[in-house]
RODO-2510 file (C-alpha; in nm, 4 decimals, decimal comma):
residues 407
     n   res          X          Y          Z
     1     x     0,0000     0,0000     0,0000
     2     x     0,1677     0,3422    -0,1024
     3     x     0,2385     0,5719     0,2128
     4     x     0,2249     0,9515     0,1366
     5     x     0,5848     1,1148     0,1105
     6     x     0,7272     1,2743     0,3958
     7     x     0,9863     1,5053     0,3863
     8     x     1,3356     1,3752     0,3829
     9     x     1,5424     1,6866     0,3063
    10     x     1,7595     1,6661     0,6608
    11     x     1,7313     1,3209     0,7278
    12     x     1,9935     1,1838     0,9554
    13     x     2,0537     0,8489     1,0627
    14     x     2,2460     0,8925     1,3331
    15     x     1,9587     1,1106     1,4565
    16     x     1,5955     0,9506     1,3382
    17     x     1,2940     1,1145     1,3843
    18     x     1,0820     0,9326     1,6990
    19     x     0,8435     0,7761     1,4727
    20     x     1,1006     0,6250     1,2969
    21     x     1,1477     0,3006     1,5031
    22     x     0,7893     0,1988     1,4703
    23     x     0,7717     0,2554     1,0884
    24     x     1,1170     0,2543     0,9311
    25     x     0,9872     0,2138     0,5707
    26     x     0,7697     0,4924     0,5288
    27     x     1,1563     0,7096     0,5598
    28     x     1,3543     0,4583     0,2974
    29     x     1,0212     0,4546     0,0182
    30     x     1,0879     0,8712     0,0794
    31     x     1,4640     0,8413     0,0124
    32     x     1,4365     0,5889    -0,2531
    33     x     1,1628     0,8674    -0,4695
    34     x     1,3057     1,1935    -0,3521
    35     x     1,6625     1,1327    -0,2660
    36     x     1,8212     0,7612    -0,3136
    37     x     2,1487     0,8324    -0,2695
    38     x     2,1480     1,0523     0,0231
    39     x     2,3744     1,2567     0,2046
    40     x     2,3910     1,2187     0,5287
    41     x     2,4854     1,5114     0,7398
    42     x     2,7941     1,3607     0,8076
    43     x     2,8627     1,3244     0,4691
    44     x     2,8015     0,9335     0,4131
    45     x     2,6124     0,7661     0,1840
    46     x     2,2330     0,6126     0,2323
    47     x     2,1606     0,3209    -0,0365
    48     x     1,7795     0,2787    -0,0815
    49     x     1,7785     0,1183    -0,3807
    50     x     1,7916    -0,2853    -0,4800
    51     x     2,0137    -0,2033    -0,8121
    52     x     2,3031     0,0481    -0,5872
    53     x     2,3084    -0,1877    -0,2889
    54     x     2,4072    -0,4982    -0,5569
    55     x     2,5973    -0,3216    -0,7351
    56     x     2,7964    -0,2261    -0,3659
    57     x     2,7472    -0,5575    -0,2615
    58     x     2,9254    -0,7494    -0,5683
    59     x     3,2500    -0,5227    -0,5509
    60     x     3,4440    -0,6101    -0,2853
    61     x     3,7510    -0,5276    -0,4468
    62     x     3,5862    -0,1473    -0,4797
    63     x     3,3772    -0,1223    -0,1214
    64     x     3,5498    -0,2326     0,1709
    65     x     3,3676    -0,4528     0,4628
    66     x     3,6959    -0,3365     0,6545
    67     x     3,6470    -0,1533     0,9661
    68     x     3,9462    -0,0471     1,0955
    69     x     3,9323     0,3265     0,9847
    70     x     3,5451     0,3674     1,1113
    71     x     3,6178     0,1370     1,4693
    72     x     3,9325     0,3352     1,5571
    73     x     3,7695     0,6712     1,6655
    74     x     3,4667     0,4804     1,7753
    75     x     3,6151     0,2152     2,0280
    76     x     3,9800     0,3173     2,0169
    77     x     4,2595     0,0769     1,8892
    78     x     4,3447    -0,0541     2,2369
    79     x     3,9908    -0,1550     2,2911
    80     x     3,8900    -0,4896     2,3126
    81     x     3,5906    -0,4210     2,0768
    82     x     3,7523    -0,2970     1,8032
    83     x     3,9658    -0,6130     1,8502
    84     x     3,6852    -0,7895     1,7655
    85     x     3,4666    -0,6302     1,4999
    86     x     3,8205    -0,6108     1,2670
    87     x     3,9124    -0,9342     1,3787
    88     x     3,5353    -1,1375     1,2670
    89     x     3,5412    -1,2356     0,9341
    90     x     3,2269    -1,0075     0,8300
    91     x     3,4241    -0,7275     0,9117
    92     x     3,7395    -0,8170     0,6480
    93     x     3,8412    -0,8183     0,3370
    94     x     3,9873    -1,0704     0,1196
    95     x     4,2463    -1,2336     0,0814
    96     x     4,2595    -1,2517     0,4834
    97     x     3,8550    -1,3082     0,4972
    98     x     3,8558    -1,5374     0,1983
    99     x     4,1350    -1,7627     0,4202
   100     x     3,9156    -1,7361     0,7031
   101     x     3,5749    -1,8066     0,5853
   102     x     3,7312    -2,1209     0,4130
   103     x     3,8302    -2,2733     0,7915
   104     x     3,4867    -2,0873     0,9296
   105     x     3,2654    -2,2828     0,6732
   106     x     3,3908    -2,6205     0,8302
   107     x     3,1066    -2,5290     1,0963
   108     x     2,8544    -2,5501     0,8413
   109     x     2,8863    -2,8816     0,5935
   110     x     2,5962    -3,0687     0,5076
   111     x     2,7099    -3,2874     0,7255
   112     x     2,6854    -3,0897     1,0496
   113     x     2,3560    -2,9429     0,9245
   114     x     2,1946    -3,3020     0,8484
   115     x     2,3112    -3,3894     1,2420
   116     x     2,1244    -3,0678     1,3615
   117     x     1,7881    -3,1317     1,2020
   118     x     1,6404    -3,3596     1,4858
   119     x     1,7637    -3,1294     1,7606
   120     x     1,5721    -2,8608     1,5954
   121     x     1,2696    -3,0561     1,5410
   122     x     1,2835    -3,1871     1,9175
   123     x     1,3810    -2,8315     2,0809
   124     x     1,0736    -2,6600     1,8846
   125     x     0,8121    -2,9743     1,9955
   126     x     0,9581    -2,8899     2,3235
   127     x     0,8627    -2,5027     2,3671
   128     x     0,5183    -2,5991     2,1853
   129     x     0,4634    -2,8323     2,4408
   130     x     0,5124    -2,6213     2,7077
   131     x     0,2908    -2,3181     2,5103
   132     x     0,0472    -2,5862     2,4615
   133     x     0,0323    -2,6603     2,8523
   134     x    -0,0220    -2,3214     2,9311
   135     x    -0,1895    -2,1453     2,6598
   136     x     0,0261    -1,8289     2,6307
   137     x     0,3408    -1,7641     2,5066
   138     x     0,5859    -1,4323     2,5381
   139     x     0,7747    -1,5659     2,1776
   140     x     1,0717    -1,3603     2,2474
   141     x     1,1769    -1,5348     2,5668
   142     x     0,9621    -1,8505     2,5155
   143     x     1,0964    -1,9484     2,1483
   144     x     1,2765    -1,7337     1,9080
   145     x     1,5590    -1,6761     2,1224
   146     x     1,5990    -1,9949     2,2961
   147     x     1,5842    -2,1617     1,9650
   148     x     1,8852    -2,0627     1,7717
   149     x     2,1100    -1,9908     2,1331
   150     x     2,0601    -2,3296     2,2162
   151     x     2,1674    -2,4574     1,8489
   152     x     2,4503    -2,2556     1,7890
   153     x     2,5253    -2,3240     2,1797
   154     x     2,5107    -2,6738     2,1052
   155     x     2,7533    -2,6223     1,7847
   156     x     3,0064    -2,4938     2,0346
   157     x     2,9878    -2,6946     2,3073
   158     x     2,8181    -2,4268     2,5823
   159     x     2,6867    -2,6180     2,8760
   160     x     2,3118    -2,4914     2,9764
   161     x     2,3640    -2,3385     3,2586
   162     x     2,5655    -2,0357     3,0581
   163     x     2,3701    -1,9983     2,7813
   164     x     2,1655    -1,6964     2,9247
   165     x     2,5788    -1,5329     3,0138
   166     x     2,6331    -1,6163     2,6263
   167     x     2,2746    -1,3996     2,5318
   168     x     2,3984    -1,0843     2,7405
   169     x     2,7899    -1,0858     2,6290
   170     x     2,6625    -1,1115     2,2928
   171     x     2,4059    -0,8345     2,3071
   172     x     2,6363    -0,5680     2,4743
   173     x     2,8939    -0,6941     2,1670
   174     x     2,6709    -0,6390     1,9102
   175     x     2,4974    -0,3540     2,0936
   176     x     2,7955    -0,1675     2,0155
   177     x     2,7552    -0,1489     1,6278
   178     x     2,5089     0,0914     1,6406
   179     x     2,5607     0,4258     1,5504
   180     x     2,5434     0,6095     1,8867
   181     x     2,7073     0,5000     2,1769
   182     x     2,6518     0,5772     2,5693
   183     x     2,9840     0,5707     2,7876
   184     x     2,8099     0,2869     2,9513
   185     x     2,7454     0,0775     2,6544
   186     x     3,0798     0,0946     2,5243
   187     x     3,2494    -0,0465     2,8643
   188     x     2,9958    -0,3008     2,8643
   189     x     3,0893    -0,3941     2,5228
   190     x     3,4444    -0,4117     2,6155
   191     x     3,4247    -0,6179     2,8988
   192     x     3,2185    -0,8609     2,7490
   193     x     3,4669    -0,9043     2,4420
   194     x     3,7427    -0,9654     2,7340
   195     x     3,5429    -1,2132     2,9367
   196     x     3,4104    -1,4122     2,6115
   197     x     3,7753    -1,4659     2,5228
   198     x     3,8577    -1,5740     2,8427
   199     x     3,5233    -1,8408     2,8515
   200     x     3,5868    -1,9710     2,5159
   201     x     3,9604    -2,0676     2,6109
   202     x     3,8766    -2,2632     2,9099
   203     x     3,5985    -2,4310     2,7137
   204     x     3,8812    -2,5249     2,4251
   205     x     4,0789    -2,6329     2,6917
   206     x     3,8055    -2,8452     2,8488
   207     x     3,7088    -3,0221     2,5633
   208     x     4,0747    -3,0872     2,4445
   209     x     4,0954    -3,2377     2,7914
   210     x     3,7442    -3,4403     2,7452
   211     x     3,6843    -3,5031     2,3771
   212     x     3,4209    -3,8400     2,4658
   213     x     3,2358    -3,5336     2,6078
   214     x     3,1377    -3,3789     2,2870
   215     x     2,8329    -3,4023     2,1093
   216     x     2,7908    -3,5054     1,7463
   217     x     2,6791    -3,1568     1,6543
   218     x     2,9625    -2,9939     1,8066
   219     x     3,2423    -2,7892     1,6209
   220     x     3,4715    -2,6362     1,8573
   221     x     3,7907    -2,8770     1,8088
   222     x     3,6477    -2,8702     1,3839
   223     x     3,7160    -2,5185     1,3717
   224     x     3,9984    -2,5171     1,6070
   225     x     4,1727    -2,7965     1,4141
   226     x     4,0482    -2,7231     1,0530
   227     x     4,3253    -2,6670     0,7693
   228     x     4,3776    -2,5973     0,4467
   229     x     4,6466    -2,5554     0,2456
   230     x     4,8890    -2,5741     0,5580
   231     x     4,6884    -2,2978     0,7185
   232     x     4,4869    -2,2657     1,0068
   233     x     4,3343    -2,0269     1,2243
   234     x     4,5380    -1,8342     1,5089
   235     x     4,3994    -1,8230     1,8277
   236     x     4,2741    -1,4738     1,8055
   237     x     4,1396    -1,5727     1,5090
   238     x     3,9655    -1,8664     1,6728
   239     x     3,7955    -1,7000     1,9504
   240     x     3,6586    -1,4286     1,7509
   241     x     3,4762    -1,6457     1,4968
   242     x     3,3282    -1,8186     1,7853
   243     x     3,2595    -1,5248     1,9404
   244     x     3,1082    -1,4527     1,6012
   245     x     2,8813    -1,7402     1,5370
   246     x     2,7608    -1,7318     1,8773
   247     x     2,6342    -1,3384     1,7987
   248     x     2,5404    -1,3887     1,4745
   249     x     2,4166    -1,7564     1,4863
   250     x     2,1176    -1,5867     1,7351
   251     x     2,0475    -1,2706     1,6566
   252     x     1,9477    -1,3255     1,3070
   253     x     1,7327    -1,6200     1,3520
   254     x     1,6107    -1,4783     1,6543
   255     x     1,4418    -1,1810     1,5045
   256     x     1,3609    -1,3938     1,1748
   257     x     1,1645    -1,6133     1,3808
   258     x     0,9974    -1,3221     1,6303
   259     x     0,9043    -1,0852     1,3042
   260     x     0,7644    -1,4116     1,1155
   261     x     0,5113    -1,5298     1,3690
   262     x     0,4335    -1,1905     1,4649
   263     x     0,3375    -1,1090     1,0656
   264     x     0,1321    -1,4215     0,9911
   265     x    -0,0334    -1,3442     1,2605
   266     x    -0,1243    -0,9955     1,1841
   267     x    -0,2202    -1,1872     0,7836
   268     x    -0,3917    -1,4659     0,9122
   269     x    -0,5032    -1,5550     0,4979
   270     x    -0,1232    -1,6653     0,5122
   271     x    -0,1419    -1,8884     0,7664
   272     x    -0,4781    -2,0242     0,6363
   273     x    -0,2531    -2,0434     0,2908
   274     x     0,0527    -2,2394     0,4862
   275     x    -0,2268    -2,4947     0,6166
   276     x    -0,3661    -2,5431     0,3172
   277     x     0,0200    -2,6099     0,1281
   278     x     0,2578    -2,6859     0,2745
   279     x     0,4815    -2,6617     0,0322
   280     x     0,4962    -2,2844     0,0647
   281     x     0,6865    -2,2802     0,3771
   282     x     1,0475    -2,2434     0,2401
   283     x     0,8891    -1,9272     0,0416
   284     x     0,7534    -1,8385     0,3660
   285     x     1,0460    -1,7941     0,5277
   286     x     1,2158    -1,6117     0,2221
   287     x     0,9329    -1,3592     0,2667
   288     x     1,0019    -1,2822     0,6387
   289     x     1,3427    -1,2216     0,6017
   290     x     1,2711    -1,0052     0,2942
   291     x     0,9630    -0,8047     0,4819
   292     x     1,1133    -0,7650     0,8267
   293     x     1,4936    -0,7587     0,7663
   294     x     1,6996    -0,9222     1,0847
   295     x     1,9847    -0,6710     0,9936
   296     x     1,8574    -0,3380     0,7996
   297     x     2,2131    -0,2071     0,7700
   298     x     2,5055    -0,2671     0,5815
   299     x     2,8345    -0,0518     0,5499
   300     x     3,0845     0,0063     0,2795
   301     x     3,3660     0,2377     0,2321
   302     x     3,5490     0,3155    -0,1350
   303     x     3,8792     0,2132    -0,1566
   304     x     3,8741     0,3949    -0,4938
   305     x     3,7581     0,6542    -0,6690
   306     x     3,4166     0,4884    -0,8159
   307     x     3,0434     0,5794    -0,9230
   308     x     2,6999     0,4205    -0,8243
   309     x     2,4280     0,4803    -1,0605
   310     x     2,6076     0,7357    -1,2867
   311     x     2,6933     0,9346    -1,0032
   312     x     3,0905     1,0093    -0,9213
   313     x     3,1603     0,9130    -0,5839
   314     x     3,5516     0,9890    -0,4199
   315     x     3,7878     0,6571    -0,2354
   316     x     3,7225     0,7180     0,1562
   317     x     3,3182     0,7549     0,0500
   318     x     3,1171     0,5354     0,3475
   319     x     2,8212     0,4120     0,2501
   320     x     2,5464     0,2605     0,4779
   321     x     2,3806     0,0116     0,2653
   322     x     1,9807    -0,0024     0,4321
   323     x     1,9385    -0,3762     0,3413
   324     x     1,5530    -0,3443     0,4752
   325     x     1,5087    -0,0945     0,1767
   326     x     1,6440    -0,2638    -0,0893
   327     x     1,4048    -0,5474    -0,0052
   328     x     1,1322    -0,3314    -0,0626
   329     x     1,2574    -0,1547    -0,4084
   330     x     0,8946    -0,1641    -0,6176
   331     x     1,1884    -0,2101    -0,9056
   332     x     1,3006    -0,5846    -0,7871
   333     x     0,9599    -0,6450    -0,5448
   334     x     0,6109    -0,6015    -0,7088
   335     x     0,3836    -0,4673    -0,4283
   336     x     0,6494    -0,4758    -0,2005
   337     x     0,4816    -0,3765     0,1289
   338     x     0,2263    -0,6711     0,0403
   339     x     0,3282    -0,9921     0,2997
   340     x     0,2730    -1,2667     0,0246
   341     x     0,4523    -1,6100     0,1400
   342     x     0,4807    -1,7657    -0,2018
   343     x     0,6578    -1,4786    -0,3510
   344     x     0,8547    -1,6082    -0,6111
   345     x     1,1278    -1,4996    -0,7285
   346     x     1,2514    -1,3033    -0,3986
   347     x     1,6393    -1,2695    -0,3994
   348     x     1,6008    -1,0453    -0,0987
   349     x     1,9475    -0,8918     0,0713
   350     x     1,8654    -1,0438     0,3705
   351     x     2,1748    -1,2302     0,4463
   352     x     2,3974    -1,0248     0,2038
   353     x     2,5147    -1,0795    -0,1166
   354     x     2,8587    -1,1683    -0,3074
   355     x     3,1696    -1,3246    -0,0958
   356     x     3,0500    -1,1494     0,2036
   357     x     2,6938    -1,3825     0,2364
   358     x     2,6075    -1,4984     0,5592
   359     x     2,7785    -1,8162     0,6510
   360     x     2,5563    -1,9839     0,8442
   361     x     2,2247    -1,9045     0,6345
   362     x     2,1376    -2,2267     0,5419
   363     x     2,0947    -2,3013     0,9342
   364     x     1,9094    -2,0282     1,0007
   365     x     1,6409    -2,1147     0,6984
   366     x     1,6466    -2,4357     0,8229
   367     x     1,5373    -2,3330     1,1966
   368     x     1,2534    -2,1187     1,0192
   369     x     1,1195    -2,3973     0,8263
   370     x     1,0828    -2,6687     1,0974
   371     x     0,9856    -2,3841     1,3359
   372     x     0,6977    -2,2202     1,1407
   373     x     0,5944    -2,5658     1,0335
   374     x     0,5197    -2,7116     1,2893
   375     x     0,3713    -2,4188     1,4845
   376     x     0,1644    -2,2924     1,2742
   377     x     0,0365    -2,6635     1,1807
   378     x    -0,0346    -2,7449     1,5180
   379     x    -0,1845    -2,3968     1,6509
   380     x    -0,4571    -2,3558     1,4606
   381     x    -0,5917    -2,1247     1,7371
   382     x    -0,3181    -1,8486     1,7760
   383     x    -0,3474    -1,4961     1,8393
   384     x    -0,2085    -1,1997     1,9643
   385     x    -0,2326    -1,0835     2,2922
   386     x    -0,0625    -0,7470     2,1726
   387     x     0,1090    -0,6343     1,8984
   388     x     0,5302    -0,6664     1,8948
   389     x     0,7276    -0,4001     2,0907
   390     x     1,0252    -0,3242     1,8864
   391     x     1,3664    -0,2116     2,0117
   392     x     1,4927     0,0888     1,9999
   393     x     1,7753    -0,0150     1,7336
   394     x     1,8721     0,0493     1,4017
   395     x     2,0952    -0,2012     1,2777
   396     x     1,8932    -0,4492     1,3758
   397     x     1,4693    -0,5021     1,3875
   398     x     1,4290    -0,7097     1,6942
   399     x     1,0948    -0,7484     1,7984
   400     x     1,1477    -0,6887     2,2231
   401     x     0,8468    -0,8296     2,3491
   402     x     0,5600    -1,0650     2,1819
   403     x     0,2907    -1,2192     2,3099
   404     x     0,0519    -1,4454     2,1904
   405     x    -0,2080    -1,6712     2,2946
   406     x    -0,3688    -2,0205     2,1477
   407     x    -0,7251    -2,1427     2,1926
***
């Protein structure tokens, strides 16, 4: 449905207007009609459309996922956070990411995949069981986050009883890649770099000292032992794409999973359409991530001299790349702020694009088609209670608080 235009003359980023949380897309249609390559008030770039964020995406030897110049004034080159976000492979350029990734995709063969399928199945029958007993559900708490936490948990070996230390180190970590930053946030963020480091080496240590311990799903020792070509990865390397998978491996899926339950249930002729075929639901979950994008931002920076669109852009140019407006371009999307779960095609940006795609996205479409399966097959009955509070973020759209109820 087309939204009037609003006015998008001094539109900052860094500083959104208060309505923007609660209706992001009304502000990137604007930019995409009236301005889509924006300047920012700082001077970066803002990408609204599908065509300039592919063309971004697909020239990594032209825009740079490398971090070090932006990180430095923002953490400091001391700090134990920018130790990490130019240290994780999404955060890298080749050749050193292309080396990396290579070891880092050892975590996510067909083979480890296949071995996580009944886990998933079993841990969502679980949580259903337990809605099912008591006939209300907060989804954040109750499901979307304790799904993918405990799988990529699981993948690294976390015992239980720290999985809930795991959620909070993670959030202050990737709390700290948004734009603005409190005093108070950024020491959290530090300290929970320092004491992740610190967990992760005793837990290599005790499972080097225990390996009839491990599970058949886990990876730890993989990844720790995994070579190619002679090469492996340093420690610092190590820790950081744990530290990595466990962030990433959760917060993605997490929100995926929150945002699609919360949308079929505000389009309940989709869910009627799921029941009635299910064959749609790997479409289904295409269409979530595309409509309610885990991540809305990306970032580049020129290495060169370079253009997008016909326009002359100088090396040193950042760009922020709004992934959650690209996926609603009316040039690649027909009727794009239309929900439709057999939308086909739909090469949304979702989980990027070119050498920089997400690793692990085959596990986290996996985890949405069991999980919206099986939910929606066996809760016929489900409402909400209220519709989703959303977090005050911008990088990512994570749905705070949902709750729901089943007949």
């Amino acid at each position: 449905m087309a939204t009037p235009d609003i006015d998008i003359a001094g539109f900052d980023l860094l500083n959104v207007p208060a309505d923007y949380i609660a209706d992001p897309y009304r502000y990137f249609a604007a930019l995409r009609r009236q301005a889509p390559l924006h300047r920012n008030p700082d001077g970066t770039l803002v990408l609204t459309r599908y065509a300039d964020c592919v063309a971004a995406y697909r020239d990594p030897a032209i825009w740079s996922s490398d971090k070090r110049a932006d990180f430095a004034p923002k953490f400091g080159r001391d700090a134990p956070l920018y130790e990490h976000h130019t240290t994780s492979v999404v955060f890298i350029d080749p050749p050193d990411h292309t080396r990396i990734r290579k070891l880092f995709q050892y975590a996510f063969t067909r083979k480890a995949l296949a071995a996580f399928e009944p886990r998933i199945t079993a841990l969502v029958d679980g949580y259903l069981d337990e809605f099912a007993e008591r006939g209300e559900m907060e989804v954040v708490g109750d499901f979307s986050f304790k799904l993918p936490i405990e799988v990529v948990c699981d993948m690294l070996g976390v015992p239980a009883a720290d999985r809930l230390l795991i959620r909070d180190w993670a959030l202050a970590i990737l709390t700290a890649l948004e734009p603005k930053l409190t005093p108070d946030q950024l020491a959290t963020g530090n300290a929970a770099v320092t004491e992740f480091k610190a967990y992760l080496r005793d837990l290599l240590k005790h499972r080097r000292a225990h390996p009839d311990q491990a599970q058949p799903t886990e990876v730890l020792t993989v990844l720790a032992d995994a070579e190619d070509d002679g090469q492996r990865l340093s420690e610092l390397e190590l820790l950081h794409s744990c530290i990595f998978m466990l962030n990433a491996g959760h917060e993605t899926s997490t929100n995926m999973l929150s945002h699609g339950i919360h949308e079929m249930l505000r389009h309940p002729d989709q869910i009627r359409r799921l029941r009635d075929d299910a064959a749609v639901i790997e479409p289904m979950v295409e269409e979530v991530l595309r409509f309610q994008a885990p991540i809305q931002i990306n970032n580049r920076r020129a290495l060169v001299d370079t253009e997008i669109a016909g326009v002359p852009l100088p090396a040193g140019t950042s760009a922020h790349m709004i992934v959650a407006a690209a996926n609603r371009d009316p040039a690649q999307f027909p009727d794009p702020d239309r929900f439709d779960i057999a939308r086909r095609p739909n090469r949304h940006l979702s989980f990027g694009l070119g050498v920089h795609i997400c690793a692990g996205n085959a596990l986290a479409r996996l985890e949405g088609v069991i999980a919206f399966a099986r939910i929606f097959d066996r809760f016929a009955g489900m409402e909400l209670v209220a519709p989703a509070k959303i977090a005050n973020r911008l990088r990512f759209r994570e749905v705070e608080e949902l709750r729901v109820a089943t007949r």
